[in-house]
C-alpha positions in Angstrom: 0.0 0.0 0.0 2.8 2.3 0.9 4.9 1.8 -2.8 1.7 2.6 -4.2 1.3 5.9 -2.2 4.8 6.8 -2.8 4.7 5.8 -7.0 1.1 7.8 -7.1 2.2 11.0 -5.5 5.7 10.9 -7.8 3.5 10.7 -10.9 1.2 13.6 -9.3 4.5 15.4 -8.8 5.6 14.9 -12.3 2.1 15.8 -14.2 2.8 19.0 -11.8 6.4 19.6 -13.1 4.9 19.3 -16.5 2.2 21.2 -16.5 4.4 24.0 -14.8 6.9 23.1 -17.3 4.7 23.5 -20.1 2.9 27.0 -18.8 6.5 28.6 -19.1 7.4 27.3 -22.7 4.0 29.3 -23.4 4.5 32.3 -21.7 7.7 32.3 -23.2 6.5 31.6 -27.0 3.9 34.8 -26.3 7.5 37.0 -25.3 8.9 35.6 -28.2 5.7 36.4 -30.5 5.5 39.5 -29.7 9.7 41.0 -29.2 11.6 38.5 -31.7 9.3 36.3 -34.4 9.5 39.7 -36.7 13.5 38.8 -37.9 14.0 35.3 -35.5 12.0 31.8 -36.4 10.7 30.7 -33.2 9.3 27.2 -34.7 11.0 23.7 -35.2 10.8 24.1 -39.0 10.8 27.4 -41.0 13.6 29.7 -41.6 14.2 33.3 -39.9 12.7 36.2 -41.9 16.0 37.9 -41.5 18.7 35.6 -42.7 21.2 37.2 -40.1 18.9 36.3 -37.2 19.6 33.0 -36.2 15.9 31.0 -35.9 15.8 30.2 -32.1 16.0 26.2 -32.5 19.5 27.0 -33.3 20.6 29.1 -30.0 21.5 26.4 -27.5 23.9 25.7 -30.2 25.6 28.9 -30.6 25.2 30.1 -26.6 25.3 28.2 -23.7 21.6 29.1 -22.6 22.7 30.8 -19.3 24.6 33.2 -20.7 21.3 33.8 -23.0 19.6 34.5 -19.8 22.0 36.8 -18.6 22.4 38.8 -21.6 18.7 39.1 -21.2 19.0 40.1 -17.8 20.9 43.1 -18.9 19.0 43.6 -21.7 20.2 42.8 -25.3 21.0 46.0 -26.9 21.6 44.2 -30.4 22.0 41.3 -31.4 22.1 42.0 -35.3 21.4 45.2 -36.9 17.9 45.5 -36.7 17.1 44.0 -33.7 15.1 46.4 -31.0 16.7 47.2 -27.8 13.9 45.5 -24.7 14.4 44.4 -21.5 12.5 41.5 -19.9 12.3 40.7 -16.0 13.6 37.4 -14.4 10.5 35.5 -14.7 10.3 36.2 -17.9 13.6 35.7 -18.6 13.3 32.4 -17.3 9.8 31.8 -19.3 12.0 32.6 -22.4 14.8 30.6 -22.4 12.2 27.6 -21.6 10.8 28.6 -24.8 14.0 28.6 -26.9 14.9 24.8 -25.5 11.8 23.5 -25.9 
């Protein structure tokens, strides 16, 4: 009876993580909607509209993702030419960078 207490509330646990998990990735696509999918692909599939601006499936690749954040946490003057100047706070910095390693 106990195992079955114990494996139950670590599935629980895990839906939570998820569902937690899975809220951030979403607040983070809307950040990324509405600062960066002008120039940046923030998809699995198509290409950036702006060839300079790598599409965000790409930037774990380039950047370890914690120095994303804290470039973020500064706030990114420019990444490429054309890229607007914003600044984001912690949470959604964190919602973000979920977003870009989902």
């Amino acid at each position: 009876m106990t195992f079955k207490i114990i494996v139950t509330a670590g599935v629980v646990a895990g839906i939570t993580v998820d569902v937690a998990t899975a809220a951030s990735v979403q607040r983070g696509l809307t950040i990324a909607r509405a600062n960066c999918a002008r120039c940046h692909s923030i998809d699995k599939f198509s290409e950036s509209s702006l060839k300079i601006a790598p599409p965000f499936r790409t930037l774990h690749l380039r950047y370890p993702v914690e120095m994303l954040q804290e470039t973020l946490a500064e706030g990114i003057v420019t990444g490429h030419p054309t890229m607007p100047e914003f600044r984001l706070d912690p949470g959604q910095i964190g919602d973000l960078a979920c977003a870009i390693c989902a």
